[in-house]
VOVO-853843 format. One record per residue (C-alpha): residue number from 1; x negated, y, z negated. Coordinates in nm, 2 decimals. Example, Ala and Ser with C-alpha at 12.3 -4.5 7.8 and 13.67 -1.06 7.14 Angstrom:
   gutor       xx       yy       zz
       1    -1.23    -0.45    -0.78
       2    -1.37    -0.11    -0.71
This chain:
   gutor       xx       yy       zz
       1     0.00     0.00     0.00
       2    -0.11     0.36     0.05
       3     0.01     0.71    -0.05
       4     0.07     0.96     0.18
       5    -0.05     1.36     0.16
       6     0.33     1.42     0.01
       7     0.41     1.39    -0.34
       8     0.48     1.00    -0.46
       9     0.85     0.95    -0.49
      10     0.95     0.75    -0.82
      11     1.32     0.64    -0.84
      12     1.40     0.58    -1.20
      13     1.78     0.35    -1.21
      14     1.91     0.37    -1.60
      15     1.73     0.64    -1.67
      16     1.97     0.74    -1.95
      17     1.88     0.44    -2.11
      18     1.73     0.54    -2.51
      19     1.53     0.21    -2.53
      20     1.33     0.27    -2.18
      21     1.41     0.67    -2.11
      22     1.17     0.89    -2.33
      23     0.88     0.61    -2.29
      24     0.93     0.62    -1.89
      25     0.96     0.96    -1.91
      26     0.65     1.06    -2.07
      27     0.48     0.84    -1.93
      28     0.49     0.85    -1.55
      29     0.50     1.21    -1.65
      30     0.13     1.25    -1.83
      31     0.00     0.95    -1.68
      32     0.00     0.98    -1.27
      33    -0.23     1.19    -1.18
      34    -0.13     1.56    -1.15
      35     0.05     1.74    -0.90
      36     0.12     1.37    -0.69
      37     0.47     1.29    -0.87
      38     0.81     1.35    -0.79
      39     1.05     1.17    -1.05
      40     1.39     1.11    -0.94
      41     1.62     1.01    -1.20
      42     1.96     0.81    -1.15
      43     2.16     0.69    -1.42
      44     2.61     0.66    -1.36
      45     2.68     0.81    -1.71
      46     2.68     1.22    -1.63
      47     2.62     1.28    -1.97
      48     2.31     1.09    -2.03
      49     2.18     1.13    -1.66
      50     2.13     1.52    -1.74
      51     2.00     1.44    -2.11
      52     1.70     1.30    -1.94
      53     1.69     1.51    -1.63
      54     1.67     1.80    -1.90
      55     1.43     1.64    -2.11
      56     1.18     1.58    -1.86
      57     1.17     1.87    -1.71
      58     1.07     1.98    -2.03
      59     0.82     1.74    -2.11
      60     0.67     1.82    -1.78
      61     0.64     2.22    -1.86
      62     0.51     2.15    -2.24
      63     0.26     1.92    -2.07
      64     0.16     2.17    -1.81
      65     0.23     1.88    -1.54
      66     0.33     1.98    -1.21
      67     0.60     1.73    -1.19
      68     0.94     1.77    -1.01
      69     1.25     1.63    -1.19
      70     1.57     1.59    -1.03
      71     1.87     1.36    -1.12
      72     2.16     1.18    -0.92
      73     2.45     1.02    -0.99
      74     2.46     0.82    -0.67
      75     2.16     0.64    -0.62
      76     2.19     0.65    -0.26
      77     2.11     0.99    -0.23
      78     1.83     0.97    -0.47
      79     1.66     0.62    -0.32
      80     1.54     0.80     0.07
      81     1.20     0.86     0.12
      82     1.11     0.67    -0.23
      83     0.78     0.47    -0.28
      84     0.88     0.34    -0.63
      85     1.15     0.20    -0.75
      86     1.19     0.15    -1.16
      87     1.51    -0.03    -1.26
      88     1.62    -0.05    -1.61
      89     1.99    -0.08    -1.58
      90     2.31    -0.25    -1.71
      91     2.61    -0.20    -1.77
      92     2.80    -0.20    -2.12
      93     2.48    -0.38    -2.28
      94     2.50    -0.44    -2.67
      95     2.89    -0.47    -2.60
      96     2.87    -0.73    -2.35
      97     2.60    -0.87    -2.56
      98     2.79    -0.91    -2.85
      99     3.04    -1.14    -2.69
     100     2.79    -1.34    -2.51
     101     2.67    -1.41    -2.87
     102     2.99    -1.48    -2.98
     103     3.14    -1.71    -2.75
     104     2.92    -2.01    -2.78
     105     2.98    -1.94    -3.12
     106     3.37    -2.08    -3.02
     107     3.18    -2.41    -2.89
     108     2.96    -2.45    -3.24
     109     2.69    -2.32    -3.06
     110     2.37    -2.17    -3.23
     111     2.14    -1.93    -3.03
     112     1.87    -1.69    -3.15
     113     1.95    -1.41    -2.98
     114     2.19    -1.51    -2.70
     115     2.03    -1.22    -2.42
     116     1.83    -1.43    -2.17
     117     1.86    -1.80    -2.21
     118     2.11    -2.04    -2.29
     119     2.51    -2.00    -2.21
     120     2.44    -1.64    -2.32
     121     2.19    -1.60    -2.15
     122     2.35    -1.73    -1.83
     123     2.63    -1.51    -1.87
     124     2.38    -1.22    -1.92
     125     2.23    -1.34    -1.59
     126     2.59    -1.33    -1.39
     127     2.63    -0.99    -1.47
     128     2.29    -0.84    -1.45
     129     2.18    -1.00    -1.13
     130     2.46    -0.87    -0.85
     131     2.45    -0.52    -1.04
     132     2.03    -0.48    -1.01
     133     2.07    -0.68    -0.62
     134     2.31    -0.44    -0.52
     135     2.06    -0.21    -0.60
     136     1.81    -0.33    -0.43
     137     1.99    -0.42    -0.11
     138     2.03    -0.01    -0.11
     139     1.62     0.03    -0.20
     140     1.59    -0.23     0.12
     141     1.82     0.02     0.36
     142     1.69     0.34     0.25
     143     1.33     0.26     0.14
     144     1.22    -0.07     0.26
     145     0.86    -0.04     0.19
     146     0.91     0.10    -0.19
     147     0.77    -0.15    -0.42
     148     1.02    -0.21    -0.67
     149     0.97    -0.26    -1.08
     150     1.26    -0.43    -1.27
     151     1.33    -0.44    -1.70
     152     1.67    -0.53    -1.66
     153     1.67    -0.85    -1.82
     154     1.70    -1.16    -1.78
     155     1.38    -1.02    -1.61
     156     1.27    -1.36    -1.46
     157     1.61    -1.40    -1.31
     158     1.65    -1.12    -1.19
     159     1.35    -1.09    -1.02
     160     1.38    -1.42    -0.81
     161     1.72    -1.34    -0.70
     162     1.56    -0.98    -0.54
     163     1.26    -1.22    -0.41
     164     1.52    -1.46    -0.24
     165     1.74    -1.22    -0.12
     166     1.56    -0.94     0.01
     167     1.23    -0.85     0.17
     168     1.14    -0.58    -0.11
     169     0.80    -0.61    -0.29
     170     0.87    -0.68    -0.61
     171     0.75    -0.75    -1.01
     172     0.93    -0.77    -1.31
     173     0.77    -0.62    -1.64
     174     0.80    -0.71    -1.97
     175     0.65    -0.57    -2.33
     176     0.65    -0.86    -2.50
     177     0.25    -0.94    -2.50
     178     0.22    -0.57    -2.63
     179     0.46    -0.64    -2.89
     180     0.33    -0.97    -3.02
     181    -0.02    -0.82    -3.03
     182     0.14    -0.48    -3.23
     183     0.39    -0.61    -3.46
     184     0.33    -0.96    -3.47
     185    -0.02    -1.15    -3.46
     186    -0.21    -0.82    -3.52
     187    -0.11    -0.77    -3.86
     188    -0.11    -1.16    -3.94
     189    -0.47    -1.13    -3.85
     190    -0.52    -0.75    -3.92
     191    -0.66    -0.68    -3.59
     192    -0.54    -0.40    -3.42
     193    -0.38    -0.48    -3.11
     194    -0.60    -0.30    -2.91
     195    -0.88    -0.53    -3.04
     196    -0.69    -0.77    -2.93
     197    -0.73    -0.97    -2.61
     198    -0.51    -1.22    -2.51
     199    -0.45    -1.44    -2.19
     200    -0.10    -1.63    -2.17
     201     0.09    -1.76    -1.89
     202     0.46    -1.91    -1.88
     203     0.81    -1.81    -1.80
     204     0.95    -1.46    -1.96
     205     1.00    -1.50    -2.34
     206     0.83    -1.81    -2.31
     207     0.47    -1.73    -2.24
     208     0.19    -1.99    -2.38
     209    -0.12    -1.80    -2.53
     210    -0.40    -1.99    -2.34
     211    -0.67    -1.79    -2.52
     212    -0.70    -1.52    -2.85
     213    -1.01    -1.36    -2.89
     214    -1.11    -1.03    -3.08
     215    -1.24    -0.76    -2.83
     216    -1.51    -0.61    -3.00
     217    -1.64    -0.91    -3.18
     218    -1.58    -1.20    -2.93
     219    -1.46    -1.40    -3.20
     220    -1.21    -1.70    -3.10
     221    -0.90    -1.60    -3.34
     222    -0.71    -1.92    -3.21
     223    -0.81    -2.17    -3.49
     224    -0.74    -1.85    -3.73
     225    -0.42    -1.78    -3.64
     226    -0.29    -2.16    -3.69
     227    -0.43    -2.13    -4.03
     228    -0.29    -1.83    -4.13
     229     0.07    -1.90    -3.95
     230     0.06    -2.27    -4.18
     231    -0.02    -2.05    -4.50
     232     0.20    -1.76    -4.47
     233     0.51    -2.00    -4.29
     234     0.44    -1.75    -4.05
     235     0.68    -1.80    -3.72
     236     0.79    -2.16    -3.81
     237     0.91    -2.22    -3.45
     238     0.63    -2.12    -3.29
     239     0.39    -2.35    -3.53
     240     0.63    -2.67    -3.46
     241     0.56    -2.56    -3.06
     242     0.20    -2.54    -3.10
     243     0.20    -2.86    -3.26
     244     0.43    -3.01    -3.01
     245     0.25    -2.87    -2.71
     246    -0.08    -2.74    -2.81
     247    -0.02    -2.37    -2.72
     248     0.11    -2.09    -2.94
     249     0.43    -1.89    -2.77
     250     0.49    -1.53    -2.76
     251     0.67    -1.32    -2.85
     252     0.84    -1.44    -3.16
     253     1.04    -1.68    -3.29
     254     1.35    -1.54    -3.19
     255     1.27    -1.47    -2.81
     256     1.11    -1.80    -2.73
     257     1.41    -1.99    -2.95
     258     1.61    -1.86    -2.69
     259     1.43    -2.16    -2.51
     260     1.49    -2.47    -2.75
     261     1.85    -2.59    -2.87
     262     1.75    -2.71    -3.22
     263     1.57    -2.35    -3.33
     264     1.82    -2.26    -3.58
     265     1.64    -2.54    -3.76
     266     1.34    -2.39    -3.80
     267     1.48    -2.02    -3.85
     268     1.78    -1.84    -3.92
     269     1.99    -1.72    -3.60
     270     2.14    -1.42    -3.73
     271     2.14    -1.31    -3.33
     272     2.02    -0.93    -3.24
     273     2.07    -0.63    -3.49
     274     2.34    -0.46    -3.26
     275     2.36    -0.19    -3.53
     276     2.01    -0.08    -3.56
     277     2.00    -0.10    -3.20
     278     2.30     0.17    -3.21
     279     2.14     0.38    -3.48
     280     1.79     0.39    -3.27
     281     1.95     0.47    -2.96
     282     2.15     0.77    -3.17
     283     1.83     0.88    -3.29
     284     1.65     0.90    -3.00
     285     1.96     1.09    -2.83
     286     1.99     1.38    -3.12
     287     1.58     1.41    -3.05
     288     1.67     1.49    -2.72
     289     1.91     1.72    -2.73
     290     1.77     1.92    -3.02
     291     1.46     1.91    -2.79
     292     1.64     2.03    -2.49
     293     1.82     2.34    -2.72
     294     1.46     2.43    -2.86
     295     1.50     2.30    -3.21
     296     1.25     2.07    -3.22
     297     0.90     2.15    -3.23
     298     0.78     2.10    -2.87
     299     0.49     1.97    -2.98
     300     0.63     1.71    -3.28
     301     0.83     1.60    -2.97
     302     0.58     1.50    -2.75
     303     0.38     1.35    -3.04
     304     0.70     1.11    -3.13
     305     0.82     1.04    -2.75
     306     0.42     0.96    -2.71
     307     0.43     0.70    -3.03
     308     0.73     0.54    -2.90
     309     0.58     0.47    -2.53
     310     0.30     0.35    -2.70
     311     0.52     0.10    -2.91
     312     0.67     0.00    -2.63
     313     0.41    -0.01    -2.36
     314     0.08    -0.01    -2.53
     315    -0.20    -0.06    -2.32
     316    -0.04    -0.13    -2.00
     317     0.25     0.12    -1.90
     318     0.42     0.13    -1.58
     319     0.25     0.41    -1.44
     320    -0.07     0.18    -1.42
     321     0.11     0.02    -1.22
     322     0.18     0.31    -1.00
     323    -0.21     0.41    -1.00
     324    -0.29     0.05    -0.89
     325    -0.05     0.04    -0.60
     326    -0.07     0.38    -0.49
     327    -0.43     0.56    -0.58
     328    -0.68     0.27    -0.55
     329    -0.75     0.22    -0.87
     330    -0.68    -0.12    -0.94
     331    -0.54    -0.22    -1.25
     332    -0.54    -0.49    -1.50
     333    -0.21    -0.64    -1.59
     334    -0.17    -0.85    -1.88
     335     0.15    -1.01    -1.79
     336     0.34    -0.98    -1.49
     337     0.68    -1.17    -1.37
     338     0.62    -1.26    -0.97
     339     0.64    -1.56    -0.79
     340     0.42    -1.80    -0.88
     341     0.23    -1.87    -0.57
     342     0.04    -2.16    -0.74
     343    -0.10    -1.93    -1.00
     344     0.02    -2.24    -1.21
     345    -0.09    -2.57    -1.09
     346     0.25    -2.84    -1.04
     347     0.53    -2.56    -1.09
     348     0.71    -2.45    -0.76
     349     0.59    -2.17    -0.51
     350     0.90    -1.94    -0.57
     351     0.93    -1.98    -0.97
     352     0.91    -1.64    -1.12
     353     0.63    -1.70    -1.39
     354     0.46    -1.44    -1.61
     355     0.09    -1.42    -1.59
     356    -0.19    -1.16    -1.59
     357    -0.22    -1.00    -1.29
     358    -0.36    -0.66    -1.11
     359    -0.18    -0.40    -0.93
     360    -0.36    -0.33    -0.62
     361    -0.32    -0.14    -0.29
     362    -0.20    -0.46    -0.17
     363     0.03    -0.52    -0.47
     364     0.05    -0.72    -0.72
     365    -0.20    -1.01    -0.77
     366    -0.13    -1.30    -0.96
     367    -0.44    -1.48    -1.21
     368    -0.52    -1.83    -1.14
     369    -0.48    -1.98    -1.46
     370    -0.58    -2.39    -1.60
     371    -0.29    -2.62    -1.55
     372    -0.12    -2.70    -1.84
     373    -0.05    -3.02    -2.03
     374     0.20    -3.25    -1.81
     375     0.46    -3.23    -2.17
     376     0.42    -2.84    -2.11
     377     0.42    -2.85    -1.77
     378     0.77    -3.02    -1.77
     379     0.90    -2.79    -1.98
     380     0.81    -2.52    -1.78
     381     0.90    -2.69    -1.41
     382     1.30    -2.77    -1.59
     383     1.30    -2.36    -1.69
     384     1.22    -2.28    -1.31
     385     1.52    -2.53    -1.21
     386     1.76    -2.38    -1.42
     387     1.61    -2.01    -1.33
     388     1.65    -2.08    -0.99
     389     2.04    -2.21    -1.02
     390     2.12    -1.97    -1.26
     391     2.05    -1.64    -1.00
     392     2.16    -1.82    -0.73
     393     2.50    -1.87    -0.92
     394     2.50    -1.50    -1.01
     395     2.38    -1.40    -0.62
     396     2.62    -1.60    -0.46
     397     2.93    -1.59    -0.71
     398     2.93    -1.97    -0.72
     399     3.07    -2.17    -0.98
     400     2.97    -2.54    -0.91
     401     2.57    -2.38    -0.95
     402     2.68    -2.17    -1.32
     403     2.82    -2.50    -1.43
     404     2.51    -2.73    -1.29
     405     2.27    -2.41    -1.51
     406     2.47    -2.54    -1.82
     407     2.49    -2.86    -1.79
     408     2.10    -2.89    -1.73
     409     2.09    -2.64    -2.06
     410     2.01    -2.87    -2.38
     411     2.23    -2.70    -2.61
     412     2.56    -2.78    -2.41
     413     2.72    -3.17    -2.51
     414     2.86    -3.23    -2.17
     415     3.00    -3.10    -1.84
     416     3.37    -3.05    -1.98
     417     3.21    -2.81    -2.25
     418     2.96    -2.68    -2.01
     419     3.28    -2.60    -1.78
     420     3.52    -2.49    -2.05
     421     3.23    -2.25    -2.16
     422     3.21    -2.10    -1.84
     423     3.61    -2.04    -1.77
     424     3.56    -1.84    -2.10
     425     3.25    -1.65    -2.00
     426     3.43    -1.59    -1.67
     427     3.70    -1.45    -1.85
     428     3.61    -1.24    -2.10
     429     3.33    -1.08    -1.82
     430     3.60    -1.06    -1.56
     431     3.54    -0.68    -1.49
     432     3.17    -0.70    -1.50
     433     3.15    -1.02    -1.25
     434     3.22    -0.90    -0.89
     435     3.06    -1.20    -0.70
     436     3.34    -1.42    -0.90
């Protein structure tokens, strides 16, 4: 890929979001090189589309950036002429997420979190994959050489089904290394996370830590952090998986449970905290606005909204990714979710898998990485199956391949409850389903 003399044209799709907006904000903001940015902003809620398009304009003229900010409502106007493509979009979120953790519920079924695998987590994908394709079907008329970034999750998902269904360049991109070296294993083994280095490779949420060493010191951490896991009864889960397979997961117990039926043995499945989700997400809105009005400090602003892209993104924030494709710079990915491409020995061609990875001129390039353990392995090859069926399902709107994702899924009994389970997912997502 190469950039052109014009400004680079960044399309930014749930932009109001408060999880993703201030971090993406800032940083494509600060972090692409000066006077070369044009941030286009979409988002279909008016309210929260000119939040953001206010707040960065103002982040951009605190930071002395000369950045143009615009925001549309219809993403068709917004997506001509665009080089990349960021989507972090849904629609009704923690709602819908709430009764995709519920429902199973109905059927005496226990899931972690219920967001990306398991009957929730096909349900999730039914809903998220035709909304984010659509998209991208409109990035593949109006921009068809735009390289295109997704966090909608399920990320995996999601991302195959714009691999199989268009001719877009595309990557899916997901914090979760960042977050297990930040919040989890660096304070277990009080090593900050940027002292941390790390090489995994998996499926989203599922990612098996190959190698752990300390940065500065070299030091292998890996015998270390089973020690310290068995002593504090650290991530119970993902002890019982190291022992089962021989690699530690990431990003937590909760996320990779998503994974394995009989979790709720090994920790409690309270699902997601819908409330502090709602009371961030407040937060971060009120910042905003008193930040637009000009009371709050500009400064103590910037210094918060640049805390919380560093919690989110560490190291490795999108707009590496933009200096990688676009300014020959090549970057070093941690993780990365694109087609596999025999980056994993024995797992299919087309499987999205996450592994480290650099963003280049010529995209994306996926790390070679030592084949796993045939138990492993099989794990990983019946995830691609059921990854595969489940966006195809949610592509195409067809029911035989939702029902065939469930009844491969472990934690459903049988295809009667695998098909009463869907009838019921079917029903309560009516609105949000248009392919069914």
């Amino acid at each position: 890929m190469s950039k052109e003399s014009r400004k680079l044209k960044v399309v930014v799709i749930g932009a109001g979001s408060s999880v993703f907006g201030p971090p993406n904000l800032f940083d494509l903001i600060n972090n692409v090189p000066t006077g070369e940015l044009q941030l286009t902003l979409v988002d279909t809620d008016e309210k929260n589309l000119q939040m953001s398009t206010k707040t960065g304009k103002k982040i951009a003229k605190t930071l002395d950036k000369n950045v143009e900010v615009e925001g549309y409502k219809d993403r068709k106007n917004a997506l001509p002429d665009s080089d990349f493509v960021l989507i972090a979009a849904e629609e009704d979120r923690i709602e819908r997420w709430k009764l995709d953790w519920q429902i199973p519920r109905e059927f005496e079924i226990d899931q972690t979190l219920g967001e990306n695998r398991g009957p929730a987590g096909l349900s999730h994908t039914l809903r998220t994959v035709p909304l984010v394709l659509d998209m991208c079907k409109d990035v593949e008329e109006l921009s068809p050489d735009a390289f295109v970034l997704v966090l909608t999750n399920p990320e995996d998902r999601v991302a195959y089904a714009i691999n199989k269904y268009t001719d877009l360049d595309v990557a899916g991109y997901c914090d979760g290394l960042w977050d297990f070296k930040d919040r989890y294993v660096g304070e277990l083994m009080d090593v900050p996370a940027v002292d941390l280095y790390i090489e995994a490779a998996g499926i989203n949420h599922a990612v098996w830590i190959k190698d752990i060493k300390n940065k500065r010191t070299g030091k292998d951490l890996y015998p270390e952090l089973v020690e310290r896991a068995r002593e504090k009864d650290w991530q119970p889960l993902g002890l019982h998986l190291y022992e089962t397979y021989g690699f530690w997961p990431h990003e937590n117990d909760e996320h990779y449970g998503e994974y394995i039926s009989y979790a709720c043995n090994y920790i409690k499945c309270d699902g997601y905290d819908f409330e502090g989700h709602q009371m961030r997400s407040q937060k971060w809105r009120k910042r905003q606005t008193e930040f637009i009005k000009g009371n709050y400090e500009k400064e103590e602003f910037i210094k918060d909204v640049k805390e919380f892209s560093w919690h989110i993104y560490g190291e490795s924030p999108p707009s590496d990714i933009v200096k990688g494709l676009f300014f020959r710079t090549p970057q070093y990915l941690p993780n990365a979710n694109i087609p596999n491409k025999r980056s994993i020995p024995n797992l299919p061609e087309d499987m999205i898998v996450e592994i480290p990875a650099t963003a280049t001129p010529g995209g994306i390039k996926g790390t070679k990485v030592a084949k796993f353990p045939d138990a492993l392995t099989t794990f990983l090859q019946k995830e691609g199956t059921i990854q595969k069926i489940s966006a195809e399902a949610a592509a195409e709107g067809s029911y035989d391949k939702a029902k065939k994702a469930l009844i491969l899924d472990d934690s459903v009994d049988s295809p009667k409850q695998a098909e009463k389970l869907l009838e019921r997912f079917l029903e309560v997502h009516q609105d949000y389903l248009p392919r069914f």
